[in-house]
N, CA, C and O atoms as CSV, one atom per row, in Angstrom:
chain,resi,resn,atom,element,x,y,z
A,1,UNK,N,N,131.259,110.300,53.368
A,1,UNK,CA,C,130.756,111.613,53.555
A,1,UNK,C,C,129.468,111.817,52.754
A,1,UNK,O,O,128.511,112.260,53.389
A,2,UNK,N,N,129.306,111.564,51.475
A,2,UNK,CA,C,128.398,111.355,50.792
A,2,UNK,C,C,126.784,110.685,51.366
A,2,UNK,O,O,125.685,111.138,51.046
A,3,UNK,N,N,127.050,109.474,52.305
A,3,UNK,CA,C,126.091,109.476,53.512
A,3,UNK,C,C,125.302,110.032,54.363
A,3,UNK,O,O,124.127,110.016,54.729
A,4,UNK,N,N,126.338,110.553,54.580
A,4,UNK,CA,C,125.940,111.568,55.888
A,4,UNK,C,C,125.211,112.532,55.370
A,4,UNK,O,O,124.195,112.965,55.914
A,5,UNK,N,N,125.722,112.987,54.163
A,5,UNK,CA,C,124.607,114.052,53.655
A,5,UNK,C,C,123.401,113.567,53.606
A,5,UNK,O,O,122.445,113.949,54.281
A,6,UNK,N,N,123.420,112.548,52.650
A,6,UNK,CA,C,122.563,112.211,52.304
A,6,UNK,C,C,121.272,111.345,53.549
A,6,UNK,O,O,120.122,111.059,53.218
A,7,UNK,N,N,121.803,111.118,54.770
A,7,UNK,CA,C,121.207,110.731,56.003
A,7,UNK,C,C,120.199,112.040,56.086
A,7,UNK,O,O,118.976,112.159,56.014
A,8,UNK,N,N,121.479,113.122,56.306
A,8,UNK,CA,C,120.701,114.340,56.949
A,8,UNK,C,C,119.487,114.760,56.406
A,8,UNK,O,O,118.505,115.099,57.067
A,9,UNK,N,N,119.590,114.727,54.936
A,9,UNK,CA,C,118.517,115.160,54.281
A,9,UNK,C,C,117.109,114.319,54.754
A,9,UNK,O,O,116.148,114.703,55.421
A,10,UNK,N,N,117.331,113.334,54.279
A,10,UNK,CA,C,116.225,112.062,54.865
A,10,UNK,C,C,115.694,112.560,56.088
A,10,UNK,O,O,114.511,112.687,56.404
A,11,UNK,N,N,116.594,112.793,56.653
A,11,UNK,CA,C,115.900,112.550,58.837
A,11,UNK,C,C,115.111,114.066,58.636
A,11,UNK,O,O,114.044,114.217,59.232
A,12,UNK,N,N,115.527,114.938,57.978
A,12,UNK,CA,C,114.609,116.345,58.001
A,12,UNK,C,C,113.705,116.657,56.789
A,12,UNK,O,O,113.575,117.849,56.513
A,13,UNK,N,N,113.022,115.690,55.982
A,13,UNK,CA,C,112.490,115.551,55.424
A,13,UNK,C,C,110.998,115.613,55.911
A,13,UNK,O,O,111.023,115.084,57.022
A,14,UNK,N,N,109.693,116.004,55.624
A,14,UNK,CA,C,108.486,115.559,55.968
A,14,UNK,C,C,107.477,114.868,55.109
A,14,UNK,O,O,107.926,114.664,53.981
A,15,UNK,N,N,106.377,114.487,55.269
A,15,UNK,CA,C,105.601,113.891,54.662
A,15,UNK,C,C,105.127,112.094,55.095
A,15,UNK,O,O,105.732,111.448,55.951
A,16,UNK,N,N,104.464,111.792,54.641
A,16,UNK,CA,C,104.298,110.427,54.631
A,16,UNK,C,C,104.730,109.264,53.358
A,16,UNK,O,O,104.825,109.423,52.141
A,17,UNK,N,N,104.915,108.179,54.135
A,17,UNK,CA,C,105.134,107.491,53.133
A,17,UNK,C,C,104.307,106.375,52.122
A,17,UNK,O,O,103.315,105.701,52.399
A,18,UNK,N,N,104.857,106.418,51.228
A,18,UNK,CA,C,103.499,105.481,50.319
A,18,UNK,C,C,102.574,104.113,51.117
A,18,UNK,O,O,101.367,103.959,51.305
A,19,UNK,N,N,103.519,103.446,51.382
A,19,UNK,CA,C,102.599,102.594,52.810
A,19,UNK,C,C,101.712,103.046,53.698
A,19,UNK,O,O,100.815,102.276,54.044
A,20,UNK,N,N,101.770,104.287,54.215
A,20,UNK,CA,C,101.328,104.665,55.196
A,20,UNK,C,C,99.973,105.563,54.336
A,20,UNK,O,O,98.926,105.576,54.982
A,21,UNK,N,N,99.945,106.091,53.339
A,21,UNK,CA,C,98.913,106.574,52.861
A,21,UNK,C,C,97.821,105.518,52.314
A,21,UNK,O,O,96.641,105.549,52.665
A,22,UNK,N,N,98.425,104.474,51.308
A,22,UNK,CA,C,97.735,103.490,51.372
A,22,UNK,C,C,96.622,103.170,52.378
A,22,UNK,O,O,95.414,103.396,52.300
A,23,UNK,N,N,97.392,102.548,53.405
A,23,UNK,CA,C,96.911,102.089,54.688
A,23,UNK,C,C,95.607,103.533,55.033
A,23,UNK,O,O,94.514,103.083,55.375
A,24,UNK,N,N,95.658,104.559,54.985
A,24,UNK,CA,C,94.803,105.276,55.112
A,24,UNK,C,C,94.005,105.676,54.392
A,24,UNK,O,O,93.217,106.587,54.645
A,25,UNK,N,N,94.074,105.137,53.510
A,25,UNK,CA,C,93.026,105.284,51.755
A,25,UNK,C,C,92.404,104.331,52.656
A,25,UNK,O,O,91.880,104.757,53.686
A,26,UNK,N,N,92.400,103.082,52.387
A,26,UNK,CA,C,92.092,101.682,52.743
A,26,UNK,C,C,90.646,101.252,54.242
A,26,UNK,O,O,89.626,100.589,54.431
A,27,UNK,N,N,91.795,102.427,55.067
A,27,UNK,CA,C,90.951,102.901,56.845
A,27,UNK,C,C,89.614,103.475,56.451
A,27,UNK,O,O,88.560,103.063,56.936
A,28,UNK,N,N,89.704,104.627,55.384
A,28,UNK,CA,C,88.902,105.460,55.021
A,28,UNK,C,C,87.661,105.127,54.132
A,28,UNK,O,O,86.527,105.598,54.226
A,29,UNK,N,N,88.231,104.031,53.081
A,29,UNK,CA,C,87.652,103.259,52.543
A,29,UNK,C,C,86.484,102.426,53.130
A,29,UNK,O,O,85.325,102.291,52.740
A,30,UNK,N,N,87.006,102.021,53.959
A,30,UNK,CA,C,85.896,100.749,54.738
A,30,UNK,C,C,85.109,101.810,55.625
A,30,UNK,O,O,83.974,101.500,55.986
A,31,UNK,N,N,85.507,102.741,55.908
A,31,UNK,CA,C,84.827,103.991,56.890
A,31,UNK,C,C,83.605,104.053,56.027
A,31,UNK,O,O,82.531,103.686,56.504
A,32,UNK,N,N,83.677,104.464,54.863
A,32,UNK,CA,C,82.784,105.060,54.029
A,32,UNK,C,C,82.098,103.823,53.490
A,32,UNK,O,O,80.879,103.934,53.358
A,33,UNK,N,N,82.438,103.105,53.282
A,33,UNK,CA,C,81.557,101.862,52.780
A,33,UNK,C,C,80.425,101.411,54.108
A,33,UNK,O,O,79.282,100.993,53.927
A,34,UNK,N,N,80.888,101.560,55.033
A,34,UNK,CA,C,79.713,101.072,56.374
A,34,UNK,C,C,79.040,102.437,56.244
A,34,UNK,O,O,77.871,102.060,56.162
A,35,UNK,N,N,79.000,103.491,56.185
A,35,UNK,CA,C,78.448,104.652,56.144
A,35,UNK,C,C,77.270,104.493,55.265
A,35,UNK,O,O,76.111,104.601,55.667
A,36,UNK,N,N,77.674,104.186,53.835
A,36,UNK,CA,C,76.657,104.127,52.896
A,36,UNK,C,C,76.080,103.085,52.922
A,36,UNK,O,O,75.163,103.001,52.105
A,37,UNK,N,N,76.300,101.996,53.725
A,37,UNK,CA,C,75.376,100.841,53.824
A,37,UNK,C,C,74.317,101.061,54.590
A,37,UNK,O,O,73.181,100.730,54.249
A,38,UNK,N,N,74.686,101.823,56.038
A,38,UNK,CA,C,74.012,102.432,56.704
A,38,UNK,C,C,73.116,103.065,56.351
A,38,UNK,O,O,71.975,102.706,56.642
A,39,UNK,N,N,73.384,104.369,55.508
A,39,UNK,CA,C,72.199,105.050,54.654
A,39,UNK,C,C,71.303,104.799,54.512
A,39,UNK,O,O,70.223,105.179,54.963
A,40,UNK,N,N,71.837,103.552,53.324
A,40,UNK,CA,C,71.057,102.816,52.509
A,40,UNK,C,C,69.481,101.918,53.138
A,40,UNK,O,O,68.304,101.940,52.779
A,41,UNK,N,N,70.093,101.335,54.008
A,41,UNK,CA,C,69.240,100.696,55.219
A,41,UNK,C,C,67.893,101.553,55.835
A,41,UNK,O,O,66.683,101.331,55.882
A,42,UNK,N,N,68.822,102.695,56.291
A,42,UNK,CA,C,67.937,103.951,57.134
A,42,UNK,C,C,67.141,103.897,55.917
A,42,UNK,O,O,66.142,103.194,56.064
A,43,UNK,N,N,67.255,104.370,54.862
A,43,UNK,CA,C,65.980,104.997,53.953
A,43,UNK,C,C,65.093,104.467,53.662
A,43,UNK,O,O,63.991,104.965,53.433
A,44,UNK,N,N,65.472,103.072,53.602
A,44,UNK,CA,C,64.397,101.696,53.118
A,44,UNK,C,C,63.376,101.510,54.570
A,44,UNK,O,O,62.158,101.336,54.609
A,45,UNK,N,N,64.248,101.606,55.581
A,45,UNK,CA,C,63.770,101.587,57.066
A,45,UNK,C,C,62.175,102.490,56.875
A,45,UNK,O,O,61.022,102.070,56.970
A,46,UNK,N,N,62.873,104.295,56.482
A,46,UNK,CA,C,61.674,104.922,56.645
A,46,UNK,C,C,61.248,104.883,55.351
A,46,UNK,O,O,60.193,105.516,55.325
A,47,UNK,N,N,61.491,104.507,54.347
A,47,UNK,CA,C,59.808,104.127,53.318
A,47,UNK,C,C,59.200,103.135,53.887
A,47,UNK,O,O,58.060,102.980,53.448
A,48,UNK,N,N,59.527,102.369,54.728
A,48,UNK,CA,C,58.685,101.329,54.762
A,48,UNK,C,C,58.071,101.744,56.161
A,48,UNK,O,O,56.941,101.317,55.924
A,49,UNK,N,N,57.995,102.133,57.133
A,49,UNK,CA,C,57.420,103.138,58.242
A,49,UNK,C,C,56.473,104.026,57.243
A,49,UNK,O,O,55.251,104.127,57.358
A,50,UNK,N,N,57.130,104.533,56.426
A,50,UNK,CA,C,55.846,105.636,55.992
A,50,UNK,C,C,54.957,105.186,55.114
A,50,UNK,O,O,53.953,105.828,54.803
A,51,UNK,N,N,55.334,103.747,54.524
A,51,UNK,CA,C,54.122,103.188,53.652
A,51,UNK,C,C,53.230,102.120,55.274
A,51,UNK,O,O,52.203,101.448,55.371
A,52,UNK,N,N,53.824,102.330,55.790
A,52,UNK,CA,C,52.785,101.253,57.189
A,52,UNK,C,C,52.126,102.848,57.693
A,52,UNK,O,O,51.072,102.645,58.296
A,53,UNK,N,N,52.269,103.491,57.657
A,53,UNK,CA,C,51.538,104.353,58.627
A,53,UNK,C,C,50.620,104.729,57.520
A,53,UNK,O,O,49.469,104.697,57.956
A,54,UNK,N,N,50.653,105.082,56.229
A,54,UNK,CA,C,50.019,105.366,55.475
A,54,UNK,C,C,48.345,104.310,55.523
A,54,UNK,O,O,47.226,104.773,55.747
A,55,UNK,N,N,48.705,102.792,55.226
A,55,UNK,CA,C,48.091,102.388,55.374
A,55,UNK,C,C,47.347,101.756,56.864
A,55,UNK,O,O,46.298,101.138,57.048
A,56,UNK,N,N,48.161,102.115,57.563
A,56,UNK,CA,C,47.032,102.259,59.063
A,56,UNK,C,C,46.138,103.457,59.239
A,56,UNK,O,O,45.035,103.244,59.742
A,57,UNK,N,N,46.501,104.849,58.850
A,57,UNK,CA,C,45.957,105.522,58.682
A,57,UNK,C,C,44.770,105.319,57.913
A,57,UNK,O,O,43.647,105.448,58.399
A,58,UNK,N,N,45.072,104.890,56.294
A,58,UNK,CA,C,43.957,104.081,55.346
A,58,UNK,C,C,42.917,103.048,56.441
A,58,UNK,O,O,41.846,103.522,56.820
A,59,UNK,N,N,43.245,101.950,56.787
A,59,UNK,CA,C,42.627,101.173,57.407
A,59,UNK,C,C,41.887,101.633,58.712
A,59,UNK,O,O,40.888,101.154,59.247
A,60,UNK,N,N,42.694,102.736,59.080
A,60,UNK,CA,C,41.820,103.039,60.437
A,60,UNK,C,C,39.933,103.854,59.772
A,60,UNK,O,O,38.750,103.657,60.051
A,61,UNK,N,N,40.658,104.700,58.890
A,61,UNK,CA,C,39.629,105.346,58.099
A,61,UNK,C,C,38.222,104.445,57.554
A,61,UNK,O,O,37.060,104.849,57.594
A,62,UNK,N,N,38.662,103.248,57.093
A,62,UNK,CA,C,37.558,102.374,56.646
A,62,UNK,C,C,36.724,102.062,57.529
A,62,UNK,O,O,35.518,102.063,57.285
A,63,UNK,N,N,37.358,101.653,59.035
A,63,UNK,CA,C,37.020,100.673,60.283
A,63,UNK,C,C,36.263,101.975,60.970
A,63,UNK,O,O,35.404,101.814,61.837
A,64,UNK,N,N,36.552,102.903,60.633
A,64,UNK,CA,C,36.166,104.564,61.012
A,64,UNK,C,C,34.523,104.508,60.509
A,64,UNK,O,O,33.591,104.537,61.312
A,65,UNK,N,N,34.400,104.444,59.420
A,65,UNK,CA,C,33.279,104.859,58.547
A,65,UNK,C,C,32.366,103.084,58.803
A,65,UNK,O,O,31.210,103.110,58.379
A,66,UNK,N,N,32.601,102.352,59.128
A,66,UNK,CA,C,31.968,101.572,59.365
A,66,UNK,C,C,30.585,101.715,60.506
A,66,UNK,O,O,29.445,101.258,60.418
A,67,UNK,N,N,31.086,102.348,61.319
A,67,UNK,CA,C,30.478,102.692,62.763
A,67,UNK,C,C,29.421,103.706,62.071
A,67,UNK,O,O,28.429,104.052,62.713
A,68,UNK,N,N,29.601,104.091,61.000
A,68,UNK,CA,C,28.264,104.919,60.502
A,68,UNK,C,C,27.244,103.944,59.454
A,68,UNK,O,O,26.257,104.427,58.899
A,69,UNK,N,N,27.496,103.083,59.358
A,69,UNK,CA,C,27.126,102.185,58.540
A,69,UNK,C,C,26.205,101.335,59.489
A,69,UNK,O,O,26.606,100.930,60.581
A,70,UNK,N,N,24.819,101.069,58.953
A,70,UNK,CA,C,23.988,99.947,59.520
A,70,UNK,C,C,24.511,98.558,59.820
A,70,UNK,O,O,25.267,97.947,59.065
A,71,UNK,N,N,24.172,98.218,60.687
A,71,UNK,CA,C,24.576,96.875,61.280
A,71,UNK,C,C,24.625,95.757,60.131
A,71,UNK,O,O,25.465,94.941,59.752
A,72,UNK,N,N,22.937,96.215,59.651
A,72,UNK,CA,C,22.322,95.056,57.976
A,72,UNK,C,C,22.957,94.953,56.703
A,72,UNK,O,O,22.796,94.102,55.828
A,73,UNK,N,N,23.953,96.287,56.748
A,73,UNK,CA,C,24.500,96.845,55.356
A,73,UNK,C,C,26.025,96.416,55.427
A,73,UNK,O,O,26.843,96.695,54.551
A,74,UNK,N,N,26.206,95.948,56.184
A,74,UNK,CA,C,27.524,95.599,56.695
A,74,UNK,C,C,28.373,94.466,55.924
A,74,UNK,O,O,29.091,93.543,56.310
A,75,UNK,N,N,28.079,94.817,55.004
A,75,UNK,CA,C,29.099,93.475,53.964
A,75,UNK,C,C,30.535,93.412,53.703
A,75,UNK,O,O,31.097,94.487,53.909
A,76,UNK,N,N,31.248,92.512,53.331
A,76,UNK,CA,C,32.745,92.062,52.305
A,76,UNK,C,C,32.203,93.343,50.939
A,76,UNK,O,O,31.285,93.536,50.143
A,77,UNK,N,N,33.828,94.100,51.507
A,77,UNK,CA,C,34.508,94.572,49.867
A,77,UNK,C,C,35.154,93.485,49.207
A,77,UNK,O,O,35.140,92.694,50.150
A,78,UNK,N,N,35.681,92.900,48.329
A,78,UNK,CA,C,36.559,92.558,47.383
A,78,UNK,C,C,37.837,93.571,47.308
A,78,UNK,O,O,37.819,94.788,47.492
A,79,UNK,N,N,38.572,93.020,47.098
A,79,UNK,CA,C,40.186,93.899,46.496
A,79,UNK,C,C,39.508,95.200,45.863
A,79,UNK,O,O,38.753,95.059,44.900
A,80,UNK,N,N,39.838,96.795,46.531
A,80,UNK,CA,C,39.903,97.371,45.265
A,80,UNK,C,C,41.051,98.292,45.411
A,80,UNK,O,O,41.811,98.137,46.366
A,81,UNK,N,N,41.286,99.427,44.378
A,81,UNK,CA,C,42.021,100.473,44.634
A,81,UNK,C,C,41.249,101.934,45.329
A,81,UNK,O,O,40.056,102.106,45.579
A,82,UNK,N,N,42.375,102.844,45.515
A,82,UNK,CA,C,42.049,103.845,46.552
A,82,UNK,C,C,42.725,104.804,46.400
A,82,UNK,O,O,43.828,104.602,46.907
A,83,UNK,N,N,42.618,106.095,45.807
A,83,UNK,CA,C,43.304,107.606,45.328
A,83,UNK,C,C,43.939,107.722,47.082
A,83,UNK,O,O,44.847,108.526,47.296
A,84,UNK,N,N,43.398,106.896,48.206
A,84,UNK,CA,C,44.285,107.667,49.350
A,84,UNK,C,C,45.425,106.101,49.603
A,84,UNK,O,O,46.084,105.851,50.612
A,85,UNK,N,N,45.341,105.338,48.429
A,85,UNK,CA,C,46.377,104.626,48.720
A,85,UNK,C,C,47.577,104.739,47.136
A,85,UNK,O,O,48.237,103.745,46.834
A,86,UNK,N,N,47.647,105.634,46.563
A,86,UNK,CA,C,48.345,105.932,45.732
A,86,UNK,C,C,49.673,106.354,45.953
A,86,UNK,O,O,50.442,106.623,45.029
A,87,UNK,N,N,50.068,106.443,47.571
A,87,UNK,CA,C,51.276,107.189,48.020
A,87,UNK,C,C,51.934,105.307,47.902
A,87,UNK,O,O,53.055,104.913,47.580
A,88,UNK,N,N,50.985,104.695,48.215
A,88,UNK,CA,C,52.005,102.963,48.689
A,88,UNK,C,C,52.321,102.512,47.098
A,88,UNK,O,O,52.897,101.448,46.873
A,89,UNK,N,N,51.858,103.486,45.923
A,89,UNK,CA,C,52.570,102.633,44.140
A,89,UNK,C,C,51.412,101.989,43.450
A,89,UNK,O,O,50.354,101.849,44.063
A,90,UNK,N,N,51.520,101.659,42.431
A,90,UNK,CA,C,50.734,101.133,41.502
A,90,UNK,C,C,50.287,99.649,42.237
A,90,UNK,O,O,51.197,99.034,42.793
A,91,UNK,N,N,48.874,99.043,42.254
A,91,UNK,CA,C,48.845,97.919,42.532
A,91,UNK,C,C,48.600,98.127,43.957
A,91,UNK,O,O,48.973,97.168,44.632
A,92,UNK,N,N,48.138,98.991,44.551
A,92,UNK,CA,C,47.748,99.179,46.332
A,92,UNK,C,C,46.770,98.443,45.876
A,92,UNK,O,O,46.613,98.175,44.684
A,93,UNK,N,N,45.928,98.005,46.955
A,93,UNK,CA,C,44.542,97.259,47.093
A,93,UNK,C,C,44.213,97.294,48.500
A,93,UNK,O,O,44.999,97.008,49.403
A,94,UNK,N,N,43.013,97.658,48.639
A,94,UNK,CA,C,42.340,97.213,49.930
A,94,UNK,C,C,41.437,96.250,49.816
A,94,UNK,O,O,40.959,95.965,48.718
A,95,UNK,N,N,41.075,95.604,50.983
A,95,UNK,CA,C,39.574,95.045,51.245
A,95,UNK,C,C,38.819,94.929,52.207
A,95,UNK,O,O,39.696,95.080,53.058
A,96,UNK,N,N,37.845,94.775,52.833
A,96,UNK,CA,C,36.870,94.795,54.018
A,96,UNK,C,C,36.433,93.209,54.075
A,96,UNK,O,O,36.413,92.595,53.008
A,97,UNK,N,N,36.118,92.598,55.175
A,97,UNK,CA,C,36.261,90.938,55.201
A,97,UNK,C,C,34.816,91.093,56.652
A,97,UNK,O,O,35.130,91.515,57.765
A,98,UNK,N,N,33.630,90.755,56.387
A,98,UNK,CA,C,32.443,91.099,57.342
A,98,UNK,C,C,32.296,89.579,57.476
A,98,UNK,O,O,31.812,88.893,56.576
A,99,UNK,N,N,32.887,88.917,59.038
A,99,UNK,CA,C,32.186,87.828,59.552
A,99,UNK,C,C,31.131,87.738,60.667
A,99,UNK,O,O,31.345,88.261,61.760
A,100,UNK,N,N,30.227,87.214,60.450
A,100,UNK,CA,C,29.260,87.032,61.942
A,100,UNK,C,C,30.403,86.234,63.044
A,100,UNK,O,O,31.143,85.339,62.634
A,101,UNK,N,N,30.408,86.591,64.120
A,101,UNK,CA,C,30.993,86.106,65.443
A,101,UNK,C,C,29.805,85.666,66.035
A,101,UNK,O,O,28.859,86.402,65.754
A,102,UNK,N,N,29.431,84.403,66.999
A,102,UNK,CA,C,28.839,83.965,67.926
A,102,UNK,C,C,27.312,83.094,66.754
A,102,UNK,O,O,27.266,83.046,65.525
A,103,UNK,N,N,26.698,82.762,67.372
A,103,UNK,CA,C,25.318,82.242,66.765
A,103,UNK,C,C,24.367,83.041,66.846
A,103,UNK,O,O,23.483,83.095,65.991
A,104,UNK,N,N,24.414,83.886,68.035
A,104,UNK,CA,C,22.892,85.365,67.792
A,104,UNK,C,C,23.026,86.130,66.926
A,104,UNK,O,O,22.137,86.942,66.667
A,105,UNK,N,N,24.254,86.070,66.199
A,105,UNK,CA,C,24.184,87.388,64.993
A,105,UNK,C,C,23.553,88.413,65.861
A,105,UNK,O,O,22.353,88.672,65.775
A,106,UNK,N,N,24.185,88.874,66.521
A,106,UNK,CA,C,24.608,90.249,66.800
A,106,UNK,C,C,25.579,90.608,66.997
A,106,UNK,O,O,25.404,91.452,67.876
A,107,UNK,N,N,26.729,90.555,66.750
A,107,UNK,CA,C,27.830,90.685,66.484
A,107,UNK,C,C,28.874,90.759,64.735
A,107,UNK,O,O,28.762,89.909,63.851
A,108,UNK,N,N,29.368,91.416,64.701
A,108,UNK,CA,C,30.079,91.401,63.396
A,108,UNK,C,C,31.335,91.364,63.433
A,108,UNK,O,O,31.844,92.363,63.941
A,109,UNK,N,N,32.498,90.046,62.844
A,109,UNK,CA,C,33.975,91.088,62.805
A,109,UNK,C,C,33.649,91.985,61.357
A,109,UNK,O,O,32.727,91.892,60.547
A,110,UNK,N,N,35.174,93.139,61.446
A,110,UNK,CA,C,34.937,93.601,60.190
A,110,UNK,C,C,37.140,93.426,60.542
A,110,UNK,O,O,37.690,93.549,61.637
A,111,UNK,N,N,37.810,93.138,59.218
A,111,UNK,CA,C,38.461,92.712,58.990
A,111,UNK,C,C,38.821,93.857,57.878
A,111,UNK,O,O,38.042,93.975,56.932
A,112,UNK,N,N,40.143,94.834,57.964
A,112,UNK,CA,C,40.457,95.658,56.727
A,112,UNK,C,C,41.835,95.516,56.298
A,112,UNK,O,O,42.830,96.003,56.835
A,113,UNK,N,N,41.766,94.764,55.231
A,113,UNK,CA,C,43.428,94.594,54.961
A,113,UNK,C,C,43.770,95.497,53.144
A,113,UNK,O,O,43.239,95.484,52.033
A,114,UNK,N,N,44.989,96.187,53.825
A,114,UNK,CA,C,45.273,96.875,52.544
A,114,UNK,C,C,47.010,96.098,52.131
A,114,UNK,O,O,47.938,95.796,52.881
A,115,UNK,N,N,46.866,95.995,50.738
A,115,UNK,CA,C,48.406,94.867,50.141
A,115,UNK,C,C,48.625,96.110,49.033
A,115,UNK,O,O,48.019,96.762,48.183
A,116,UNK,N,N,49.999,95.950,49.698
A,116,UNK,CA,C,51.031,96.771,48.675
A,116,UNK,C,C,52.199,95.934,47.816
A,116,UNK,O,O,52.310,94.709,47.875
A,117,UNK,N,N,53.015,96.770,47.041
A,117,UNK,CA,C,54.253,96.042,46.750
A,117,UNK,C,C,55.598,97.186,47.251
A,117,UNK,O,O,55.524,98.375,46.942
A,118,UNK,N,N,56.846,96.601,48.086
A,118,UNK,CA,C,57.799,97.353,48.296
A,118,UNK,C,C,58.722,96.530,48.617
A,118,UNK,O,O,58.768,95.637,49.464
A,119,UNK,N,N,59.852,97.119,47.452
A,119,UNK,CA,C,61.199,96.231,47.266
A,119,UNK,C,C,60.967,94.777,46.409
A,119,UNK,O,O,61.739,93.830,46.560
A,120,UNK,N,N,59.816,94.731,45.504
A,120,UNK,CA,C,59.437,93.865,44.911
A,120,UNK,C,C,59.236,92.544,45.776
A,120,UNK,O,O,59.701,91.422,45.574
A,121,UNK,N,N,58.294,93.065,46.940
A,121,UNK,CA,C,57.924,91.606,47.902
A,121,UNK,C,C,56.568,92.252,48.605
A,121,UNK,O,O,56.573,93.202,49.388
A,122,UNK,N,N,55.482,91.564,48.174
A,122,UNK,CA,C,54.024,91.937,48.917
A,122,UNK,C,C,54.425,91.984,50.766
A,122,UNK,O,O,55.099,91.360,51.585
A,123,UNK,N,N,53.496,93.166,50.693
A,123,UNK,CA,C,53.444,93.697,51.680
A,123,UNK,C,C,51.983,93.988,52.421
A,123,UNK,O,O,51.473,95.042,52.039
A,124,UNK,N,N,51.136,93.171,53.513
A,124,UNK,CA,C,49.951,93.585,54.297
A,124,UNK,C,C,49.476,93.844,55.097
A,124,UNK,O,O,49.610,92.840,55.797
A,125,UNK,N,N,48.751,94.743,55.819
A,125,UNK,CA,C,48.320,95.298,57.003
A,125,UNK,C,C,47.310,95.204,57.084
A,125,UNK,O,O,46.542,95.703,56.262
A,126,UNK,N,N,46.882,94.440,58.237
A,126,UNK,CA,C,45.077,94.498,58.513
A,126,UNK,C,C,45.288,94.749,60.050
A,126,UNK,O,O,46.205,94.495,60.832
A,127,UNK,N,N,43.859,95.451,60.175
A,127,UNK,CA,C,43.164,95.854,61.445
A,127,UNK,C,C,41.724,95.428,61.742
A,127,UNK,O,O,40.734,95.533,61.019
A,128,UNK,N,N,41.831,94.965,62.873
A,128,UNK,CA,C,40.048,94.270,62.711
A,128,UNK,C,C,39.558,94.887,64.158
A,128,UNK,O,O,40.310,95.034,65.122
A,129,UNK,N,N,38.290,95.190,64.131
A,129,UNK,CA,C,37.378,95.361,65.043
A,129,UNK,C,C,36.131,94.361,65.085
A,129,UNK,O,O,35.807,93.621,64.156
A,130,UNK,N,N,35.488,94.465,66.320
A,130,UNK,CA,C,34.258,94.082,66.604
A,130,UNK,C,C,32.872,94.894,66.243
A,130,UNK,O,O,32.974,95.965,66.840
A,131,UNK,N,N,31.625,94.861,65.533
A,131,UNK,CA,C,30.295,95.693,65.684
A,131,UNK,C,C,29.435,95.028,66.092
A,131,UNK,O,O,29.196,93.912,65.632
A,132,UNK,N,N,28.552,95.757,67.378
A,132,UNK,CA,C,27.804,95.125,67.581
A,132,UNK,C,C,26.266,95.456,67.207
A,132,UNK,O,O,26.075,96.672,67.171
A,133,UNK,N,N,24.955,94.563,66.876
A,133,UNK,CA,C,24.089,95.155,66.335
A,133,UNK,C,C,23.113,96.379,66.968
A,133,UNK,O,O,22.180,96.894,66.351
A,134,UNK,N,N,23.518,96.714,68.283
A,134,UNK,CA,C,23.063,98.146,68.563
A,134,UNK,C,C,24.142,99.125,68.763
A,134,UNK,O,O,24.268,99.996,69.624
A,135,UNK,N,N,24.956,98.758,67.694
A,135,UNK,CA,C,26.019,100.116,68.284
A,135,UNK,C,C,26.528,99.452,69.053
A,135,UNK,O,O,26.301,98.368,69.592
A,136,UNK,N,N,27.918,100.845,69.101
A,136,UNK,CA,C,28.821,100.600,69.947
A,136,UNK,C,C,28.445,100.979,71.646
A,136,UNK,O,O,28.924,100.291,72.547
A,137,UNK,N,N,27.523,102.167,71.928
A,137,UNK,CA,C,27.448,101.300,73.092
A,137,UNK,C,C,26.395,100.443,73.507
A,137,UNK,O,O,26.350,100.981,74.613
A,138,UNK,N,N,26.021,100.077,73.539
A,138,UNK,CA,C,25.543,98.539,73.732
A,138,UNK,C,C,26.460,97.389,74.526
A,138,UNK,O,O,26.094,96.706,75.482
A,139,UNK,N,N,27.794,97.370,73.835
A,139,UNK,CA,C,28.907,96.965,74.058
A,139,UNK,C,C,29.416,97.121,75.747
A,139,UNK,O,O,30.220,98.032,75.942
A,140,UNK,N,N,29.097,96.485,76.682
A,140,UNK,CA,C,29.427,96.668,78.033
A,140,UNK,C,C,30.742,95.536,78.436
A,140,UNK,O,O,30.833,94.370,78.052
A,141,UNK,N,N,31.883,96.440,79.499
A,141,UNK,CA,C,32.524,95.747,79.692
A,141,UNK,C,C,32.646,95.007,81.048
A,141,UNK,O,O,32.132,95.679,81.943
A,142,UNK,N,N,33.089,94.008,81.415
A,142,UNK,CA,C,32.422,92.775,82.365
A,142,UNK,C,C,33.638,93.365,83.695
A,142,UNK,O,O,33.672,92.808,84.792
């Protein structure tokens, strides 16, 4: 008789049992661990989108101001720094890279590469155009 009571109680009892919460700590656990990995990823994703656009923006600007610049004056920067590259951290650098193309020298590449550091691994973006020595139009397409 003592059983039976003691059955009854059991079968109308509620709650969960220690196994079963476990097991759902555990579910929940790994839930949240891919979550924050995820995060983690996304954010690095967009600093590094917003330090590339930064410096395309930068680079477009240089390759920009070139086209106002004489054909003759048209030289190599060296590495330097840049108050509009201060958003990419200590140690931004740009440079400008002026090769003659063809043997008439009338033509110029101009070559703009800006080097950063992110996630402690160099990082560079260059954009290059063509100038030609009367201007851009001059420049006809075939």
């Amino acid at each position: 008789m003592h059983t039976a009571v003691m059955r009854r109680n059991r079968g109308g009892e509620r709650g969960f049992t220690l196994v079963e919460t476990l097991v759902a700590i555990a579910i929940i656990t790994v839930a949240l661990v891919g979550i924050f990995q995820l995060l983690g990823v996304t954010v690095l994703s967009n600093v590094d989108s917003r330090n590339r656009s930064i410096a395309t923006h930068f680079a477009e600007q240089q390759l920009e101001s070139v086209r106002n610049t004489p054909f003759s004056s048209l030289t190599s920067v060296s590495a330097t720094s840049d108050s509009a590259l201060d958003l990419l951290g200590n140690g931004a650098t740009w440079e400008r890279t002026v090769t003659a193309v063809g043997s008439a020298g009338v033509m110029k590449g101009i070559t703009v590469t800006v080097r950063w550091k992110q996630q402690k691994s160099g990082q560079t973006l260059s954009l290059s155009t063509l100038v030609h020595r009367d201007g851009i139009n001059s420049i006809r397409t075939l």
